[in-house]
C-alpha positions in Angstrom: 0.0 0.0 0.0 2.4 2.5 0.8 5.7 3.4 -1.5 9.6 3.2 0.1 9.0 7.3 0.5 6.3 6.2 2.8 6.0 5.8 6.3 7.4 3.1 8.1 5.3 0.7 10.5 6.8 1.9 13.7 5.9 5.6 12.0 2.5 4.6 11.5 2.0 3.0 15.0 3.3 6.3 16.7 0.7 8.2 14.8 -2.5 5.7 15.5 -1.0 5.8 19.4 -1.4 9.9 19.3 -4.6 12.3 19.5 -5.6 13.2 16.0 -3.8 16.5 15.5 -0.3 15.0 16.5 -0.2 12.0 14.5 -1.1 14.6 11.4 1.5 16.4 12.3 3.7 13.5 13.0 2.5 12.0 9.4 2.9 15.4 7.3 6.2 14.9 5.9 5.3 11.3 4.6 1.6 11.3 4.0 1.4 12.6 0.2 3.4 8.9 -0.5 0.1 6.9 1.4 -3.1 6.2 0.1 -4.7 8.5 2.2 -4.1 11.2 -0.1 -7.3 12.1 -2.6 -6.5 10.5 -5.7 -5.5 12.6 -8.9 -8.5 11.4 -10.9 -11.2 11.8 -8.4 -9.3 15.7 -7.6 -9.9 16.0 -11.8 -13.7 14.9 -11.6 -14.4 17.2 -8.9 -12.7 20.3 -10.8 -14.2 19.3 -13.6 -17.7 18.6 -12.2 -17.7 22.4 -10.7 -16.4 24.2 -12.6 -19.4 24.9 -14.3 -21.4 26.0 -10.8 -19.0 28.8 -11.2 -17.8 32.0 -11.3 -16.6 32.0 -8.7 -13.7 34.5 -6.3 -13.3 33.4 -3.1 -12.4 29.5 -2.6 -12.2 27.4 1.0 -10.5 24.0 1.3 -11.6 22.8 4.6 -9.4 20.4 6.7 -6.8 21.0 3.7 -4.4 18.7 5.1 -1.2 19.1 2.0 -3.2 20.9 0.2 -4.8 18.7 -2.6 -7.9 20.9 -2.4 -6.4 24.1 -2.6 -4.5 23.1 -5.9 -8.4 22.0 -7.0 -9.4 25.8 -5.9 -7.0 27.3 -7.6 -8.5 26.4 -11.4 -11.7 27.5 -10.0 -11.2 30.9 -8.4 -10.3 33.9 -9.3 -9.1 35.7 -6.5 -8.5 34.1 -3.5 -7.9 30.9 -2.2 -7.7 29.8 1.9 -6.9 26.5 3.1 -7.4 25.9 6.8 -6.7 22.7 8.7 -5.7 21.7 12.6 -2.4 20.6 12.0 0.8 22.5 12.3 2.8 20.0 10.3 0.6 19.5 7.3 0.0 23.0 6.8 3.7 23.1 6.3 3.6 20.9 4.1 1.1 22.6 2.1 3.1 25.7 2.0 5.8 24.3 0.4 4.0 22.2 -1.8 1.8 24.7 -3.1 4.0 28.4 -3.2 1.8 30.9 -4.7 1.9 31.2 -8.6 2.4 34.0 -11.2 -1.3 35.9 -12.0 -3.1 33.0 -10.1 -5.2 33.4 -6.8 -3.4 35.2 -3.6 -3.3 31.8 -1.4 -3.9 31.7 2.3 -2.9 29.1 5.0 -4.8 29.0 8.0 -4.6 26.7 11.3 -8.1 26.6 12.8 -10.2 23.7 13.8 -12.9 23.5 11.5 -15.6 23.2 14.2 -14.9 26.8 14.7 -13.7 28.5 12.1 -12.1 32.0 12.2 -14.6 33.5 9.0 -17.9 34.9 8.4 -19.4 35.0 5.0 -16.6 35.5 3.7 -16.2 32.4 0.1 -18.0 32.0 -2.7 -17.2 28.3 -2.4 -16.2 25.7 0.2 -15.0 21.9 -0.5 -13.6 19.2 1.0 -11.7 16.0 0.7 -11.3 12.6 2.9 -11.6 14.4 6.2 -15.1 13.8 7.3 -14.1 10.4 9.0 -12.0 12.9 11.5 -15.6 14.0 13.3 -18.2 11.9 14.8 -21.7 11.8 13.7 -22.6 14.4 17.0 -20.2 17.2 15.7 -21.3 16.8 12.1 -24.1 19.6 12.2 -22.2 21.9 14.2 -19.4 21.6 11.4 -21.8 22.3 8.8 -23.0 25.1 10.5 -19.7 26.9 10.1 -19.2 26.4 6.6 -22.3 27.7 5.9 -21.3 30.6 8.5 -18.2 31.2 6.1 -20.1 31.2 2.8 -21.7 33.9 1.3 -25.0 33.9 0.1 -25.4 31.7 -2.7 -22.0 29.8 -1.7 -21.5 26.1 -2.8 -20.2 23.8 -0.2 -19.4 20.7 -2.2 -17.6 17.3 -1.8 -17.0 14.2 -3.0 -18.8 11.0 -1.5 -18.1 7.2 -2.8 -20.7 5.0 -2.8 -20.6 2.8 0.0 -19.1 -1.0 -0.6 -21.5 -4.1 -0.9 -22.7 -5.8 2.1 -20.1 -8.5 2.5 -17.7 -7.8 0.3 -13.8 -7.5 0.7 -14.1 -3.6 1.1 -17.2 -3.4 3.2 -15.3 -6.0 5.6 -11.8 -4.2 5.2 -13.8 -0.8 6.9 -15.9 -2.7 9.1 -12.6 -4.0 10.6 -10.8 -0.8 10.4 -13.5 0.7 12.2 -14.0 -1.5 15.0 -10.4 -1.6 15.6 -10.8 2.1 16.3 -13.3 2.0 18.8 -11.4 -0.6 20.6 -8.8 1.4 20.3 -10.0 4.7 21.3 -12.1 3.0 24.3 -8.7 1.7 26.0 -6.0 4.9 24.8 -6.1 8.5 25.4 -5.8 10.7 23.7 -7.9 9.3 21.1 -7.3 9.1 17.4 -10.9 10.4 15.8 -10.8 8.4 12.1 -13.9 6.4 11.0 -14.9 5.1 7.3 -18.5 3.8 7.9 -19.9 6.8 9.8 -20.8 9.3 6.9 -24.0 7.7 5.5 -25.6 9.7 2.3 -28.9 9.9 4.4 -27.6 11.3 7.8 -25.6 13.8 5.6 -28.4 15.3 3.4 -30.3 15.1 6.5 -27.9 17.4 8.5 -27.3 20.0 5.6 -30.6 20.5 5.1 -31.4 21.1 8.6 -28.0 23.4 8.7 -30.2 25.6 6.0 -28.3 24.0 2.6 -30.4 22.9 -0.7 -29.0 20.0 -1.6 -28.2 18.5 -4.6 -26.2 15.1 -5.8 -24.3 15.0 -9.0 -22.9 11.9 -10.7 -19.3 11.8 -10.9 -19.8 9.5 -14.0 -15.5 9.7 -14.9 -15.3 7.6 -11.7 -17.7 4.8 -13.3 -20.6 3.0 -12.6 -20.9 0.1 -9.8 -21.8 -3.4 -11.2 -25.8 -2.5 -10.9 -24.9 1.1 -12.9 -25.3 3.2 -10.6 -22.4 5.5 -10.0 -19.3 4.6 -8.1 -19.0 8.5 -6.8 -22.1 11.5 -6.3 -20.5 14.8 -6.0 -22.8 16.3 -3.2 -23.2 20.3 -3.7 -24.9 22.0 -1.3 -26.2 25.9 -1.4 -26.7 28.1 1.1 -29.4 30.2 -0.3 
């Protein structure tokens, strides 16, 4: 899974035996060479895909991590671009990943949690990539709140979400296990490590940004492909604050 420039297991054991924020930071340096990172194509569907909800100026990348979203929001707006995540050490990263470019968007690095952002109406779009598993289903509406709080009127809040694997499969099992492992985990060590892949069901979701004050709206990301029954394999969810 992981490339020689990746971590090492004794690297990855310190991070899963530290609270959330510190294993990012202690994972920064090494983490664009895992699998965690958003994959280039599904990065290209998602420009792709909304690019034409635009114009837009403003762009937010929330829970940026190295900055794979902020490279997204950088083709899309036209002004300004602000990533904002937790950790010390993958903002860092970001930074020197992503230096600012000739007649493109100013580019902003932020360290915030995202349950309480520092902004106020301030983007004409928000998205987000792989970092919903980082909150439990309780803090969910209260993190929607404050992207809608940080979009202006008419803002898009939009992100990726894969369809979830068939009961019984190799992949449903895989995050079933992972998942459990976690709660063990987190029930016998402090500080905890907050990751979970089977808590951000479509239906809770659209039921929480709708209640947050969103229209909602699901849009097929058909360059990803269909599942075996057709249906596609990833929905780009776009939500408006009206």
């Amino acid at each position: 899974m992981f490339t020689q420039e990746g971590p090492t297991f004794r690297e990855l054991a310190a991070q899963a035996l530290s609270s959330t924020e510190r294993g990012y930071d202690l994972l920064a340096p090494k983490f664009d060479h895992t699998p965690y990172r958003t994959p280039g194509r599904v990065l290209d569907a998602v420009t792709r895909a909304v690019r034409p909800l635009g114009p837009f100026d403003a762009g937010l990348d929330v829970c940026c991590g190295t900055g794979a979203g902020v490279g997204v929001l950088r083709q899309l707006c036209r002004e300004r671009v602000t990533g904002v995540d937790f950790s010390a050490g993958m903002l860092a990263e970001a930074r020197s990943a992503l230096p600012d470019a000739a007649g493109g968007p100013v580019v902003d690095w932020v360290r915030a949690d995202a349950r309480a952002l520092p902004f106020t109406a301030s983007f004409d779009l928000a998205l987000s990539f792989g970092a919903f598993g980082h909150f439990l289903p309780k803090e969910r509406p209260g993190l929607f709140a404050q992207v809608y709080g940080a979009l202006r009127p008419g803002g898009r809040f939009v992100f990726p979400l894969g369809a979830p694997p068939v009961v019984g499969s190799r992949d449903y099992w895989a995050l079933f296990g992972f998942d459990v492992a976690m709660r063990v985990r987190n029930a016998l060590w402090h500080p905890q490590f907050i990751m979970y892949y089977r808590t951000f069901r479509l239906p809770d979701v659209l039921g929480d940004l709708t209640r947050t004050g969103f229209s909602v709206r699901l849009l097929p990301l058909t360059e990803l492909g269909p599942r075996a029954d057709g249906s596609p394999r990833a929905r780009l969810v776009v939500a408006t604050r009206e």
